[in-house]
TORVEX-562943 format. One record per atom (N, C-alpha, C): x, y, z; residue number from 1. Coordinates in pm, whole numbers, plus 32768, in hexadecimal, padded with zeros to 4 digits. Example, Ala and Ser with C-alpha at 12.3 -4.5 7.8 and 13.67 -1.06 7.14 Angstrom:
<rs>
     u     v     w  seq
  8527  7DC7  830C    1
  84CE  7E3E  830C    1
  8528  7EB6  830C    1
  8505  7F1F  82C4    2
  8557  7F96  82CA    2
  850A  8003  8313    2
</rs>
This chain:
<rs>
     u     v     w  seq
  B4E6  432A  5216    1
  B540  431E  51A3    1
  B56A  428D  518E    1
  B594  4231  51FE    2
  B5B2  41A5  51FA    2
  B52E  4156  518C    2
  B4E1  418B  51A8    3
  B44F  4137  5197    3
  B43F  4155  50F1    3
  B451  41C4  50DC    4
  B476  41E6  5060    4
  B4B5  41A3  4FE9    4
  B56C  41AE  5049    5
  B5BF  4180  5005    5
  B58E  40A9  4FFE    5
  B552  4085  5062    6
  B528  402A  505A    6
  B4C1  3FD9  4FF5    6
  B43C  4048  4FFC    7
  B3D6  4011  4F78    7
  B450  4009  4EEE    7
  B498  4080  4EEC    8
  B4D7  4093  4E7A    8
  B526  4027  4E43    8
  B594  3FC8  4EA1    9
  B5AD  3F60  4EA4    9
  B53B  3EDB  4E7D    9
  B4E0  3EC9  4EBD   10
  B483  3E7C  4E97   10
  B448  3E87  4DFA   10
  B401  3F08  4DF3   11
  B40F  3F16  4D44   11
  B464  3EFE  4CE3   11
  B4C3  3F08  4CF7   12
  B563  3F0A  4CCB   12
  B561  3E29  4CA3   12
  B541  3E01  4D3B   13
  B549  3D82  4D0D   13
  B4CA  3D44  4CE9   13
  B471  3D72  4CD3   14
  B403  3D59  4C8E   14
  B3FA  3D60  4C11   14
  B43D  3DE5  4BCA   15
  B43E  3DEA  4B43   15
  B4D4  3DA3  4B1D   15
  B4F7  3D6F  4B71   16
  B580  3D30  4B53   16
  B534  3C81  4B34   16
  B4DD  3C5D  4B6F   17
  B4AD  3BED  4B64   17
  B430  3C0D  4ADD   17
  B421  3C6F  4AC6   18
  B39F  3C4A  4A72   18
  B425  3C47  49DB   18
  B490  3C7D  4A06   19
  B4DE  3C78  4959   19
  B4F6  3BE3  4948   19
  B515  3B93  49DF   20
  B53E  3B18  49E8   20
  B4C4  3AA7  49A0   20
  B449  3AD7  49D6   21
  B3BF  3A9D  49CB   21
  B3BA  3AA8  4912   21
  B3BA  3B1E  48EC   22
  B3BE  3B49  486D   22
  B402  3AE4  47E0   22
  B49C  3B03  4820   23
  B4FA  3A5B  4802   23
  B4DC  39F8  47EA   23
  B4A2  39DD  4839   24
  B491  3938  4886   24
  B3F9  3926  4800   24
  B3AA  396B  480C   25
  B307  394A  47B9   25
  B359  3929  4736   25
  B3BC  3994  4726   26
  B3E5  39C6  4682   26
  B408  3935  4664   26
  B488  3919  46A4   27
  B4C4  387F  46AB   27
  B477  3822  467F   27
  B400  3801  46D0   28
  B3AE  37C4  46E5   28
  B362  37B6  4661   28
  B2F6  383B  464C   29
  B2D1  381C  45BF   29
  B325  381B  454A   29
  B386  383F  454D   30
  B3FE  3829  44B7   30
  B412  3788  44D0   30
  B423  3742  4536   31
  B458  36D7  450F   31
  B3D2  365D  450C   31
  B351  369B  4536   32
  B30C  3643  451A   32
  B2DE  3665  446A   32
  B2CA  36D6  441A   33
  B2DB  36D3  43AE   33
  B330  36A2  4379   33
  B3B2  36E0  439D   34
  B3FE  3665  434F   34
  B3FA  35D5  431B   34
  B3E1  35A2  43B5   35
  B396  3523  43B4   35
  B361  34FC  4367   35
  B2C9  352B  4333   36
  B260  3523  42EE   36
  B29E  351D  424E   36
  B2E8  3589  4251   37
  B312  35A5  41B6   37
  B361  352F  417E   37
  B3AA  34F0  41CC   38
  B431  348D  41D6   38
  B3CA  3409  41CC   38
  B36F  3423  4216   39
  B2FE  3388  41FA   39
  B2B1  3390  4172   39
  B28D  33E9  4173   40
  B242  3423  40E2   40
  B280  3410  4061   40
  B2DE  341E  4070   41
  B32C  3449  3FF6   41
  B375  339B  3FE4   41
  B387  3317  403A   42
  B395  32BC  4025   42
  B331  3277  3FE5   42
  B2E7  3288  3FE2   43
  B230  326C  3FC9   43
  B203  3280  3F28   43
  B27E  3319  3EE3   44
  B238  3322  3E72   44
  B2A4  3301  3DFE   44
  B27B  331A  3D72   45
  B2F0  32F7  3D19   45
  B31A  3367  3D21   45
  B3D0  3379  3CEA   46
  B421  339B  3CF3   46
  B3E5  3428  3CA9   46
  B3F9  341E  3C3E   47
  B398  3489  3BDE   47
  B35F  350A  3C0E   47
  B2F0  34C5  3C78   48
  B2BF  3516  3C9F   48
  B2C8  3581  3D04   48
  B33B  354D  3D4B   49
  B377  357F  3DE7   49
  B3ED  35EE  3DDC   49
  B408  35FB  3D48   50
  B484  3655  3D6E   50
  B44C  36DE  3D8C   50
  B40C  3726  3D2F   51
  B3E8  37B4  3D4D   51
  B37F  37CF  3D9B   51
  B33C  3753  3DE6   52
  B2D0  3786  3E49   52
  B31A  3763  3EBF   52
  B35C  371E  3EDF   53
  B3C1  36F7  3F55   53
  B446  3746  3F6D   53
  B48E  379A  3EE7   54
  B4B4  3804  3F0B   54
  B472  3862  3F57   54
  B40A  3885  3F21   55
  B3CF  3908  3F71   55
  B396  38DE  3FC7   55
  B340  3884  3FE8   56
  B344  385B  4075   56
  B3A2  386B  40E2   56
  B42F  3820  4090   57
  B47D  382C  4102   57
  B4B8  38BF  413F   57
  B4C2  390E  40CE   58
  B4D5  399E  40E2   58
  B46A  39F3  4125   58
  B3C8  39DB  410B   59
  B38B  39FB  4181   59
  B399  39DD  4202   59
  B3B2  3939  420F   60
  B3CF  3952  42AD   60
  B475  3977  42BF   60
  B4C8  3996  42A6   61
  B543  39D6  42D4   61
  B51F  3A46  42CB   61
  B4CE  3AC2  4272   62
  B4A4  3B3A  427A   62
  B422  3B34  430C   62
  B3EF  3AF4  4329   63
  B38A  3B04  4399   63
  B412  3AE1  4411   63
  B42C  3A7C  440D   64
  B4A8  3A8F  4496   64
  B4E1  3B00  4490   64
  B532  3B6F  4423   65
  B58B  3BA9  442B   65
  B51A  3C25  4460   65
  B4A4  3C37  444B   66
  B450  3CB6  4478   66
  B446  3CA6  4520   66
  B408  3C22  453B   67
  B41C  3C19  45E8   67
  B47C  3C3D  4619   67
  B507  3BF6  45EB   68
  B590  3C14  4615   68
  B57B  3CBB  463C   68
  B563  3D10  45DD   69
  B58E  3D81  4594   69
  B526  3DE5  462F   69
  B4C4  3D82  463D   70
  B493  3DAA  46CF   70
  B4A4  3D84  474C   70
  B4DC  3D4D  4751   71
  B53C  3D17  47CF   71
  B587  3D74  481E   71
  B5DF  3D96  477D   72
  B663  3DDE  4783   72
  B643  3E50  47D3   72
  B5C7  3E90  47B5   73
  B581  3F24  47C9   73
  B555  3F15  488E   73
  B518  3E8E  4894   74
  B4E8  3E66  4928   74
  B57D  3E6A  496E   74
  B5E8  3E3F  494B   75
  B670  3E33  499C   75
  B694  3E73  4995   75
  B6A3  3EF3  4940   76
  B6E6  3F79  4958   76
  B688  3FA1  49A2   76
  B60A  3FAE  49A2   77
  B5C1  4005  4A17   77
  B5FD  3FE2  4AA7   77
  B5F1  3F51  4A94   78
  B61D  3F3E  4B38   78
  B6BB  3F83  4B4E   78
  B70A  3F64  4B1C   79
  B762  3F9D  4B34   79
  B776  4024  4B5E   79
  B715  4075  4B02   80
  B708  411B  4B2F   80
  B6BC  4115  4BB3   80
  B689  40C5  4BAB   81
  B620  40D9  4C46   81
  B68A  40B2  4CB7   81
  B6D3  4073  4CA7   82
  B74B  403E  4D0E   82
  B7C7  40A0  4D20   82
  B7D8  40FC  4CCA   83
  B823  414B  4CAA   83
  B7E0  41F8  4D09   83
  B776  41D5  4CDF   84
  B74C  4247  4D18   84
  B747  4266  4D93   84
  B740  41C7  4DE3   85
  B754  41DE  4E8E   85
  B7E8  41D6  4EBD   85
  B859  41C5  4E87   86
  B8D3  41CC  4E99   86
  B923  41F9  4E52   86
  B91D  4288  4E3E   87
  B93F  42C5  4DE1   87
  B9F8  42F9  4DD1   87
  BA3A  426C  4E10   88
  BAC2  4283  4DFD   88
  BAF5  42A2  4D89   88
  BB61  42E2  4D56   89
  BBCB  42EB  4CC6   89
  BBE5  4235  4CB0   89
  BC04  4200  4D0C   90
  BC24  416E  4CCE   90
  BB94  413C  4C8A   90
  BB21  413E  4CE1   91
  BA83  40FB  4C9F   91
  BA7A  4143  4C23   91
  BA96  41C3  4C1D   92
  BA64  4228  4BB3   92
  BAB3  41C8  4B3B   92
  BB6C  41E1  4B4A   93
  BB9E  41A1  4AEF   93
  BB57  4102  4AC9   93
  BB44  40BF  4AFF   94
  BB19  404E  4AE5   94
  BA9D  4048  4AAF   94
  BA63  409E  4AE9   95
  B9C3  40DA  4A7A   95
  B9B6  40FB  49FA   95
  BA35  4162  49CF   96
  BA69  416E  4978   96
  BA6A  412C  490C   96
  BAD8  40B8  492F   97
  BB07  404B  48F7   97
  BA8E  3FEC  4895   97
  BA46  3FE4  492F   98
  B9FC  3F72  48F5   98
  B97C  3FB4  4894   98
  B944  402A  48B5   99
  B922  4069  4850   99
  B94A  4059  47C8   99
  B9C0  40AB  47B0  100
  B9F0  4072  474C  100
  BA01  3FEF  4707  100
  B9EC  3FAE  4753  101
  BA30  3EF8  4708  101
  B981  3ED3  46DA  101
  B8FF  3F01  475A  102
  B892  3EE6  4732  102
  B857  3F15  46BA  102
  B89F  3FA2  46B3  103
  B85B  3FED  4650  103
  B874  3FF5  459D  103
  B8FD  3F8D  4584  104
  B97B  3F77  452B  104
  B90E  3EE1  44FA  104
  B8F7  3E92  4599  105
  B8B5  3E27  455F  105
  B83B  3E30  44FE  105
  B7E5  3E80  455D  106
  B750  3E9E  4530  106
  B765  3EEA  4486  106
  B7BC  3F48  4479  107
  B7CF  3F6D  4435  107
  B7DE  3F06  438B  107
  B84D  3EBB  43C0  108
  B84B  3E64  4348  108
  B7FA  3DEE  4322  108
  B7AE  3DEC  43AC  109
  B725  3D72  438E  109
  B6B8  3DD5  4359  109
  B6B1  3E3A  4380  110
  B630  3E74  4301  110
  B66B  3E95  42A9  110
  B708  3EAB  4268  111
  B70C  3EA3  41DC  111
  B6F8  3E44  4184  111
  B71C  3DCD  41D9  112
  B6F2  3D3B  41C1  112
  B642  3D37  4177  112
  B626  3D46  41DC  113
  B561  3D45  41D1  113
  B561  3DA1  4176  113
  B58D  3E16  4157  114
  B544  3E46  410A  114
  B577  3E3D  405B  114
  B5F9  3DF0  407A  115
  B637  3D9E  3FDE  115
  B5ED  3D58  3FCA  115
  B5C7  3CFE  4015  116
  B559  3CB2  3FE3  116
  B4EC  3C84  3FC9  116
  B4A8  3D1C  4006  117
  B421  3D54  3FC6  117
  B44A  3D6D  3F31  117
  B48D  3DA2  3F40  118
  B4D0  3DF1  3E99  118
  B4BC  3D71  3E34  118
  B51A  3D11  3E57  119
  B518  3CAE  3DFB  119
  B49D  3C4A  3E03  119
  B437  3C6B  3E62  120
  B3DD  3C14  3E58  120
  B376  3C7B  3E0C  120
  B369  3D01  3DEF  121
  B343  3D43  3DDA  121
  B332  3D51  3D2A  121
  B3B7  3D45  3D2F  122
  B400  3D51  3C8C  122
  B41C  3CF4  3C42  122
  B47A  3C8E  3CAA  123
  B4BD  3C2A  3C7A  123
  B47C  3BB4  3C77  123
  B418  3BB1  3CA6  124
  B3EA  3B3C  3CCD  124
  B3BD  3AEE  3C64  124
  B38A  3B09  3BD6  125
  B375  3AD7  3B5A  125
  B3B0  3AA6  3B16  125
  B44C  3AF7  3B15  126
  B4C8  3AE3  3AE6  126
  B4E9  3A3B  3B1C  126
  B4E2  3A47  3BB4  127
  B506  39BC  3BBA  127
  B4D2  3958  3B8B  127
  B42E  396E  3B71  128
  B3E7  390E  3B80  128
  B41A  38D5  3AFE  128
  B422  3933  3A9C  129
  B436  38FE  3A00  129
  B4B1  38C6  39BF  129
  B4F5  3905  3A71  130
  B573  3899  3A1D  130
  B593  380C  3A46  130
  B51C  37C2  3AC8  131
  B531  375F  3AD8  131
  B4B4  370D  3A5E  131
  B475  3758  39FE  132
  B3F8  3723  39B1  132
  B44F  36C7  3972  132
  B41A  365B  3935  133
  B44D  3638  38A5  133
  B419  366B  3835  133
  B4B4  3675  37D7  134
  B49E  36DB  3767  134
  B428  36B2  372A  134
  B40D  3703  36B4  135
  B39E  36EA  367A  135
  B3BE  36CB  35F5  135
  B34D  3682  35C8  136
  B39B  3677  351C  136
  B352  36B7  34A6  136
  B3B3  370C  3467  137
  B36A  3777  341B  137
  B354  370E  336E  137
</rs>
């Protein structure tokens, strides 16, 4: 049973490190796009950068917010896996908890993502035409 409760622990901090690992890439490629976009966008005329550098920039905050959004899922696992070998009322409550706070998060980052599928979906024309210059009839 020790040996058990042991692998279980080890999994527990394994998928606790791959949410960490997960993070860390996300970080990583959002801010080297960023980068790119922030160099890019010094490079061109003004004109041209507003509605393709919006959505740029909203793709990569929508690609971070999807990793995030799997993270969240890798750290609640661990937690249940940690939960499951010490199955006190205090761990439970605290399982609880953080459940909840993970699940409140995740929750409002895919309403996020999926607003702004919507508006990239729908809206996305709308913007473009209102940064155009008018036209002359």
């Amino acid at each position: 049973m020790d040996l058990l409760k042991q692998l279980t622990l080890w999994l527990a901090s394994g998928t606790e490190a791959a949410a960490a690992l997960v993070i860390a890439l996300a970080a990583l490629e959002a801010t080297v796009r960023s980068l790119g976009l922030f160099l890019r966008r010094s490079t061109r005329e003004p004109s041209d950068t507003d509605a393709g550098t919006h959505d740029a920039k909203e793709e990569i905050r929508l690609k971070l917010g999807r990793w995030l959004a799997l993270s969240l899922e890798f750290a609640l696992a661990a937690d249940i896996l940690r939960t499951a070998v010490a199955p006190s009322w205090d761990e439970i409550g605290k399982l609880a908890a953080i459940a909840v706070l993970r699940t409140a998060l995740n929750f409002f980052l895919q309403r996020e993502i999926d607003g702004a599928r919507a508006r990239q979906a729908g809206g996305d024309a709308g913007f473009r035409s209102e940064r155009r210059a008018p036209r002359a009839d």
